[in-house]
Structures are given as C-alpha cells and as structure tokens.
C-alpha positions in Angstrom: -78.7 177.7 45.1 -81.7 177.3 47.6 -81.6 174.2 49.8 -85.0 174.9 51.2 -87.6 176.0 48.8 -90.7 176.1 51.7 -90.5 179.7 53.7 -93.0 181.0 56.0 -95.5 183.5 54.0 -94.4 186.4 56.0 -90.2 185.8 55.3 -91.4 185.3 52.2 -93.0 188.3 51.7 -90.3 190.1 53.5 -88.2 189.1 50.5 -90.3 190.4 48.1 -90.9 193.7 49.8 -86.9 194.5 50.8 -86.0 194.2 46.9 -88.8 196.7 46.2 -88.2 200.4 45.7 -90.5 201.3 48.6 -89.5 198.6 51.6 -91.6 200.0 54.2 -94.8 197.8 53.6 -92.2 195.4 55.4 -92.9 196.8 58.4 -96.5 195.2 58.6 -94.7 191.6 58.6 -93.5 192.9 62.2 -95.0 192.1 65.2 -95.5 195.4 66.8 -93.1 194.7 69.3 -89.8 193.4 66.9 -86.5 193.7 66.9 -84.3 194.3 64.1 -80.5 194.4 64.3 -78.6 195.2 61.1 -75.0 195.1 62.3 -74.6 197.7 65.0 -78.2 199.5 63.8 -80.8 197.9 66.4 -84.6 198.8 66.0 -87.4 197.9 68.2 -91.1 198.3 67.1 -92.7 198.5 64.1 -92.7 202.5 63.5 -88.8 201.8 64.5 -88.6 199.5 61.6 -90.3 201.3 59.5 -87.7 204.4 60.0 -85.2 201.7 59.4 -86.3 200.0 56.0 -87.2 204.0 54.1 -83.5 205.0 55.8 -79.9 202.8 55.9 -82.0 199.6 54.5 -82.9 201.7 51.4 -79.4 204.0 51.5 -77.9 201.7 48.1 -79.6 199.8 45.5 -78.2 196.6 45.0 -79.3 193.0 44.0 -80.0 190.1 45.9 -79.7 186.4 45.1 -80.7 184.0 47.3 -77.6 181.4 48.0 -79.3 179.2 51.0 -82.8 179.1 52.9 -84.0 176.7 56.3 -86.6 176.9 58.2 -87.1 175.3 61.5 -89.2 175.5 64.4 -90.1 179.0 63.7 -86.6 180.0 63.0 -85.6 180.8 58.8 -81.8 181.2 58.0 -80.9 182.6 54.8 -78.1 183.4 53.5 -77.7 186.4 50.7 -75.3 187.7 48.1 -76.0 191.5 47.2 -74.4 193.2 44.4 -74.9 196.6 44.3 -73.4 200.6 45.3 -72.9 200.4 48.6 -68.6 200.0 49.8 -67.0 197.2 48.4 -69.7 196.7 46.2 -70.7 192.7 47.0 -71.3 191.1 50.1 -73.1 187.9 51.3 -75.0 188.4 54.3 -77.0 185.6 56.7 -80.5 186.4 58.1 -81.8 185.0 61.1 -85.7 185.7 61.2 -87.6 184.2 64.0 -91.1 183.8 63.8 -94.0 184.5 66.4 -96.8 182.1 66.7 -99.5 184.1 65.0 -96.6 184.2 62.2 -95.4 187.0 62.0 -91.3 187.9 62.5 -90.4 189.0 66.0 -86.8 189.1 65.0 -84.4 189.6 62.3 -80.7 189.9 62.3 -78.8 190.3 59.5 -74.5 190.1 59.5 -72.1 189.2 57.6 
C-alpha cells in the first residue's frame, strides 16, 4: 500500500530502472558527486554507482512491491518488500533518497 502516490521524477525513475535487467542507466539520476550506502557497501560518485547497480545491486533477481512512499522537503522514504533468490529469500527494506536542488538524488541508503 502506498501512502504517498507524488515522488520526485528522478526517485521515480530510479524505481523503474532498479527493477530493470540492466540498472546502470540509474546512475545518470546521480549527482556526480553521490553517495550510496547499501548496508556496509558505500559508493561515492556516479562511475562508483554505476560499478555498484551492474555488481551486488544486480547479484539476485527478485521482485519489488512498494509497501509505503513520502516525500518531504527533498527527502523520499520508501519502504520495500523484495521477493526473490538472494538468502532468506524476502526482505523489506527502507530507502532514504535525498534530493539535490537541480533534482537529482545526492544520497540513497538502503537497510533493513
């Protein structure tokens, strides 16, 4: 269930992309100076991100379903359940992006 139905274009499109065979289009959503952190994994840049979303992002296939969304102040929270191949098989996962002012994401962590 989605409690916020209004995302920013590029979270958005970040959605689209990560369920996507090739994620690494993604990267372009970046500004070129962003961080990811994905659990312990922390990436900065966008070639860094890249490496990131063709590597561990795209290590299982699984499926994503959408449980929550916000947006604020240039900050989206989501919240994500993932079925899929990966250990343990289903997980639901919160995403913090926060947006630049040109609107693009400067940050994204995701943890469970």
């Amino acid at each position: 269930m989605t409690h916020t139905t209004h995302l920013s274009p590029s979270v958005s499109a970040y959605l689209d992309l990560a369920s996507s065979a090739d994620k690494t289009p993604a990267a372009d959503l970046f500004t070129v100076d962003a961080v990811v952190r994905d659990n312990d994994d922390v990436r900065t840049g966008r070639e860094a991100i890249r490496s990131w979303l063709s590597g561990s992002a795209s290590e299982y296939t699984y499926t994503s379903t959408l449980l929550s969304a916000e947006e604020t102040d240039g900050v989206a929270l989501l919240s994500m359940l993932l079925d899929g191949d990966f250990p343990g098989g289903r997980v639901t996962l919160s995403y913090r992006f926060e947006l630049a002012a040109d609107g693009l994401i400067r940050a994204l962590t995701i943890s469970v």
